[in-house]
N, C-alpha and C positions, 0 to 999 in steps of 0.2 A: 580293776580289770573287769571288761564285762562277762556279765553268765553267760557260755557258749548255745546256748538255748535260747537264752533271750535273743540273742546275734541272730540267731538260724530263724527263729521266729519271724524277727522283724525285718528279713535282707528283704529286700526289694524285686516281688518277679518280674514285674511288669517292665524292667530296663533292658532289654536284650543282650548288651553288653554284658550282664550279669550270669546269663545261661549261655557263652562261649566257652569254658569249660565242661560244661556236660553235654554239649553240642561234639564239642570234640569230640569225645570220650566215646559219645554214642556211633559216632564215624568211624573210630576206629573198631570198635568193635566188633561192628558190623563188615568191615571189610577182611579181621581175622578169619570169621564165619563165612567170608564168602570166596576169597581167595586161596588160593595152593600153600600148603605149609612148604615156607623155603628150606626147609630140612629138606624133606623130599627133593623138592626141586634142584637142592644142590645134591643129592646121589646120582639124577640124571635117571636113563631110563625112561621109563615109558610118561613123560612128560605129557605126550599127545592127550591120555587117560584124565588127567589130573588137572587141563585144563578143560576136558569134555567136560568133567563133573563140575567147574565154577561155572562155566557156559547153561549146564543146569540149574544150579545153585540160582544164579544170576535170572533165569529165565522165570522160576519159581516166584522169584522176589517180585520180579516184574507182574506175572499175576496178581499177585497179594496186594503192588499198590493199583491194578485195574480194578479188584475187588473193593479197594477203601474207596476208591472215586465213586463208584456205582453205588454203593451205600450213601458219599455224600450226595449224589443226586437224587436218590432214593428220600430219604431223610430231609434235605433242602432244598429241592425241586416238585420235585413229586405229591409226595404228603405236606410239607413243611411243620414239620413237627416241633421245630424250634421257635416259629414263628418270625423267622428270618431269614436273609441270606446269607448262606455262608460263603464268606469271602476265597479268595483264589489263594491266599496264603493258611489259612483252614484247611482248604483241600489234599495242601500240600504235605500240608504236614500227615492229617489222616492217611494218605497216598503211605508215606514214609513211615509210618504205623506198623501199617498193615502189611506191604513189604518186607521188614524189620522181622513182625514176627511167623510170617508168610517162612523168611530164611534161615530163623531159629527152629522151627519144626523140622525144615530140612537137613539142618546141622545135626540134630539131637537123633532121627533119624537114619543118616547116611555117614556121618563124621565119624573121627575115631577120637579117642579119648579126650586130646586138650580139643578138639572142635564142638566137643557137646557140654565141657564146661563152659566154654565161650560163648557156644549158644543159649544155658541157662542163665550168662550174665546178662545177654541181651533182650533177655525177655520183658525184665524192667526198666529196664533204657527204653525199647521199643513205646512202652507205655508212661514212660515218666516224662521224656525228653519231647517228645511229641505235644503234650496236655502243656507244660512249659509253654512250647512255643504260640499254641493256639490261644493261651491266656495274655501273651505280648500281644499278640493281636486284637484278640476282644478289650484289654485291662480289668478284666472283672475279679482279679485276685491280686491287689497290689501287694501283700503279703501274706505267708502261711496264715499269722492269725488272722486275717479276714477269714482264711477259708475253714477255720477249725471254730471260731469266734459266730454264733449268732447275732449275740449283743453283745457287741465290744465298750456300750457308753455306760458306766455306771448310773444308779439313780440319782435323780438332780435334786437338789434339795433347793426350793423356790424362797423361803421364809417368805414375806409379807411385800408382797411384790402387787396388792390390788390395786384396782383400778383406781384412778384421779381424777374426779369431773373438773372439765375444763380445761384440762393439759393438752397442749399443743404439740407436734412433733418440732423441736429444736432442727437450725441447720448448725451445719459446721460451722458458720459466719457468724451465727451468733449463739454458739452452746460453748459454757467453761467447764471444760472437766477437772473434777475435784484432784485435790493434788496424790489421793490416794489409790486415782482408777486404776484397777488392772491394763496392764500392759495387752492381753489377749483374751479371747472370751472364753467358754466355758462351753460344751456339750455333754449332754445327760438325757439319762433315759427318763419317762414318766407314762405315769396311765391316764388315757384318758376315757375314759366312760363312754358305753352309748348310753344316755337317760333314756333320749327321746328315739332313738332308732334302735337300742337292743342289741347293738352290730358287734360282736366280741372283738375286737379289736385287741393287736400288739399292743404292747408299750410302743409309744411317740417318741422319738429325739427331738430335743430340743437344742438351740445353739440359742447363747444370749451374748449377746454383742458386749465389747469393755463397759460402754455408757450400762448399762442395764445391768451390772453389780456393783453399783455404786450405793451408797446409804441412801439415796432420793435418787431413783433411778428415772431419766426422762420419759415420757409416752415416745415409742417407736412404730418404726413400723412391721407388719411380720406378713410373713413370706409362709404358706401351706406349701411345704415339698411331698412329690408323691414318688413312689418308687415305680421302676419298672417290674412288670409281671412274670417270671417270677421273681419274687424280691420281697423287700424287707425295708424300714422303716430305716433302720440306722445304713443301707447302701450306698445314701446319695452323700452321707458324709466318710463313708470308711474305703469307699470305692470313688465315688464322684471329686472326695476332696472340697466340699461345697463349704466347711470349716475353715480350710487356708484360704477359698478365695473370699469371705465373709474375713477376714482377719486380716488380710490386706488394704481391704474398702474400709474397714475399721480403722487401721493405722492411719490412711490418708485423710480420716474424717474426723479428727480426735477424738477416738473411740465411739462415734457413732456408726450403726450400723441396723440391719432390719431384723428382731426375732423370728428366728426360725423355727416351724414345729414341722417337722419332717411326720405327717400321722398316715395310718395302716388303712390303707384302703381296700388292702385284700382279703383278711383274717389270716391267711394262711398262705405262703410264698407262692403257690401257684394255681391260687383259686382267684380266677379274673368275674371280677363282680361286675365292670362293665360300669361303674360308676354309679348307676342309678338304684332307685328301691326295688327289688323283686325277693322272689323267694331265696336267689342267692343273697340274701343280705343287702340290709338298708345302708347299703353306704355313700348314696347320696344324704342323705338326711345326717348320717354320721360326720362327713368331711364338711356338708355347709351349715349345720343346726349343732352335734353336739361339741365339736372339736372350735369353733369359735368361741360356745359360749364356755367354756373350759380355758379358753386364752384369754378372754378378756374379764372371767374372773381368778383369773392367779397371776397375771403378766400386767406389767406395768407396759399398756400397748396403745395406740394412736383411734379412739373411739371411732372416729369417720370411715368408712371400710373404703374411704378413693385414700387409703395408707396401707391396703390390703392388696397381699399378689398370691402368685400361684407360680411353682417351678415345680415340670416333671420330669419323666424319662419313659418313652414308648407308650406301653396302657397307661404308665402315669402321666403322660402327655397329652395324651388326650383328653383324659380326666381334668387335665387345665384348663383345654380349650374348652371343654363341655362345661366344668363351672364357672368358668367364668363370661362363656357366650349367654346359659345357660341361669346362670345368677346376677346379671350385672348391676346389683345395688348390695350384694356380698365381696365384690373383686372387682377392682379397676384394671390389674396386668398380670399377665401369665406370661413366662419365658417357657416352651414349648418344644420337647429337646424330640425327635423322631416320633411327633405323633401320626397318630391311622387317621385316614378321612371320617371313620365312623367307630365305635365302640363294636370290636368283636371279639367272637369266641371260637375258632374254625367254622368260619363260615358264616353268610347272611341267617339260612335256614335256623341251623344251631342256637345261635345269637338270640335269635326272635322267638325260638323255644326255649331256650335256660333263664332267660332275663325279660321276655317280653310278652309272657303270654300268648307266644307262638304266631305275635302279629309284626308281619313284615314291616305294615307301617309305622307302629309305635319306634320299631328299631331304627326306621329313618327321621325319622322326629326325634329321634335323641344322638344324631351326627350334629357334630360342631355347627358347618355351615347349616345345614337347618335351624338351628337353636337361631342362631344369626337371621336368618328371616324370619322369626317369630317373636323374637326379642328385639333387633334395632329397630331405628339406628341409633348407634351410641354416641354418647356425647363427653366422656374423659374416660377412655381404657386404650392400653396398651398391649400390644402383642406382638413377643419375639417368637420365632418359627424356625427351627434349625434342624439340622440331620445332617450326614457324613457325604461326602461325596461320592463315597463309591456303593452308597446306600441309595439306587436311583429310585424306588419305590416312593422310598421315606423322602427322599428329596423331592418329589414328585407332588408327595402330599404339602410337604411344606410350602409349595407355590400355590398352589391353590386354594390353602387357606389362609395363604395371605393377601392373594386378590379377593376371594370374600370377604376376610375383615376390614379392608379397604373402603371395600364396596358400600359397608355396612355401619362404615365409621370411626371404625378403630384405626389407631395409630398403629400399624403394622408394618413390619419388616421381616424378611426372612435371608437366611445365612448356612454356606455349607462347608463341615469342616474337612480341611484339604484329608485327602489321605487313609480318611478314614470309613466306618461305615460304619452298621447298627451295633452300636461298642458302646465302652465307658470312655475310648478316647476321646469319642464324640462328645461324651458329655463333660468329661473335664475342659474341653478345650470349648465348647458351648458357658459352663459357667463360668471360666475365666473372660470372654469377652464379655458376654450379656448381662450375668447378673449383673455387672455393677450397675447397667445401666437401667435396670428394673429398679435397683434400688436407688436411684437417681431422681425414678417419676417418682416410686414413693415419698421420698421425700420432699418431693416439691409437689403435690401433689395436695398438701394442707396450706389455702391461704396465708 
């Protein structure tokens, strides 16, 4: 029998079907709190009274969710403090929030005895049921322990996994896996050092494909994942799911597959470095100078860097396009899940003062398509370009940096996922078509 803790840990928010019992619950609720006690109403009597007071009840509430809307436009239009749009089902729910406990006040207030229990039960419905719902929306909590869990991947233990001169990256066609390979691959936490940029950096996740814990593991290829801003190294596997779609591409390939180092381009979940060197932290130098040479001396990994990609999400998206527009004899393909046309931090100004020396132009010389007129044209790189559909921004950017890389030589394509917006749905449904097919050019990619 399972631990009832473990169960409650691991149920699943992100499936909607899953919060139709506390959807419920929270409905009725709130209709106890808002509606006439049928006692009353069957004594009869001054009815007219009792329904003036739900009529207020009712009207209250209705303020509470004009007051959540105007915060989310406040918050999401206005300032954008999220650095997103919040979507029409976001709104709705904070509407339903605020409302909720808009008519808990009035209950605990104006009720009599069972209406101001009822109203203290809704106070955290109002607050639980609501966050529920807006996490189905975004998926940024597939379960409690992501959201209690910083690091969910234990430390990896690599053993002797150096480098091979001469080793080729195998295809499926012609690689034999040993009869003892693992069935699935393994992710784990590990450090990786700034030597040469100083940049304090998280522990890195790492994902290593079946082939790549083998007694003589082949040269592979490996994939730098970056997280979005704010976030975390291990996201793009505990959120993104970038481990089941890596382990899928693995089964269909006899266990080959691209190592993954998921490494911390922020130091800290919501300190946006902006990708390059400044006094925020050298985290260009870090993601293209120390975190390579850290992979290819512990990983048994494909020496040629046209075996080299990039996968992000938002600021980490960007961060792909920027290294790999911006490096391209470090990275030949980045899959590019809702990036910005430019590296910011509120605002051009801001930008150009926290990271640039307070000059406008350096900030635009270090936008993607700029990199791209100063580095092409290129002659074997890849780029996938994705965002949500009802993300028009991000979608916006994605067309246009895919006719610049076009333009510039890169094999480019861009893709939008139905239904969604600036989310993790985006991105699960982004690495389930795309990666594979990054991992695709990697592999073919080596003569």
């Amino acid at each position: 029998m399972r631990d009832p803790l473990h169960w409650l840990m691991g149920t699943r928010l992100e499936v909607p079907t899953k919060l139709v019992p506390a959807d419920v619950l929270f409905v009725v609720v709130a209709l106890l709190v808002l509606l006439p006690s049928l006692r009353l109403l069957r004594r009869g009597g001054r009815t007219h009274d009792l329904w003036r007071l739900t009529a207020v009840r009712a009207a209250v509430a209705l303020v509470g969710a004009l007051v959540g809307l105007a915060v989310c436009w406040i918050v999401g239009d206005v300032t954008n403090t999220f650095d997103t749009v919040l979507t029409a089902v976001t709104r709705m729910w904070v509407a339903f929030a605020f409302a909720a406990l808009a008519l808990a006040g009035v209950g605990l207030v104006h009720g009599g005895r069972a209406r101001r229990w009822t109203s203290v039960a809704l106070v955290p419905l109002a607050l639980v049921v609501p966050a529920l719902g807006i996490n189905v929306d975004y998926a940024a909590y597939p379960t409690l322990n992501t959201l209690v869990r910083t690091d969910p991947y234990p430390a990896l233990h690599l053993g002797d996994q150096g480098p091979v001169a001469g080793h080729h990256v195998p295809s499926a066609a012609t690689w034999t896996p040993p009869a003892d390979m693992p069935t699935t691959g393994v992710i784990g936490s590990v450090r990786i050092p700034g030597r040469a940029s100083g940049f304090p950096a998280r522990p890195a996740v790492v994902y290593l494909p079946p082939a790549a814990r083998t007694a003589d593991p082949p040269a592979l290829p490996v994939i730098v994942s970056l997280s979005g801003q704010p976030g975390g190294p291990s996201d793009m596997f505990s959120v993104g799911r970038l481990g089941d779609t890596l382990d899928r591409y693995a089964a269909a390939h006899h266990g080959l597959a691209p190592i993954v180092v998921s490494a911390d381009q922020l130091a800290v979940p919501g300190h946006n470095t902006m990708c390059v060197d400044s006094r925020l932290g050298n985290a260009a130098t870090y993601i293209t100078q120390d975190v390579p040479d850290w992979i290819t001396t512990h990983l048994r990994v494909a020496p040629d860097r046209r075996a080299w990609g990039l996968v992000g999400f938002s600021e980490g998206a960007t961060c792909s396009v920027q290294f790999l527009t911006g490096h391209p004899d470090g990275f030949s393909a980045a899959l590019a899940i809702a990036s910005e046309l430019q590296p910011v931090d509120r605002g051009p100004e801001n930008s150009a003062d926290e990271a640039f020396g307070g000059s406008l132009a350096a900030w635009r010389a270090a936008a993607p398509i700029a990199l791209m007129h100063a580095h092409g044209p290129y002659t074997h790189h890849a780029l996938w370009m994705t965002a949500g559909a009802n993300d028009s921004d991000f979608a916006d950017h994605a067309m246009r940096i895919t006719r610049a890389a076009t333009e510039a030589g890169i094999r480019a394509t861009s893709a939008l996922a139905p239904g969604s917006g600036h989310d993790w749905n985006t991105v699960q449904w982004s690495l389930h078509r795309d990666l594979p097919r990054e991992a695709d050019f990697l592999f073919g990619a080596i003569p």
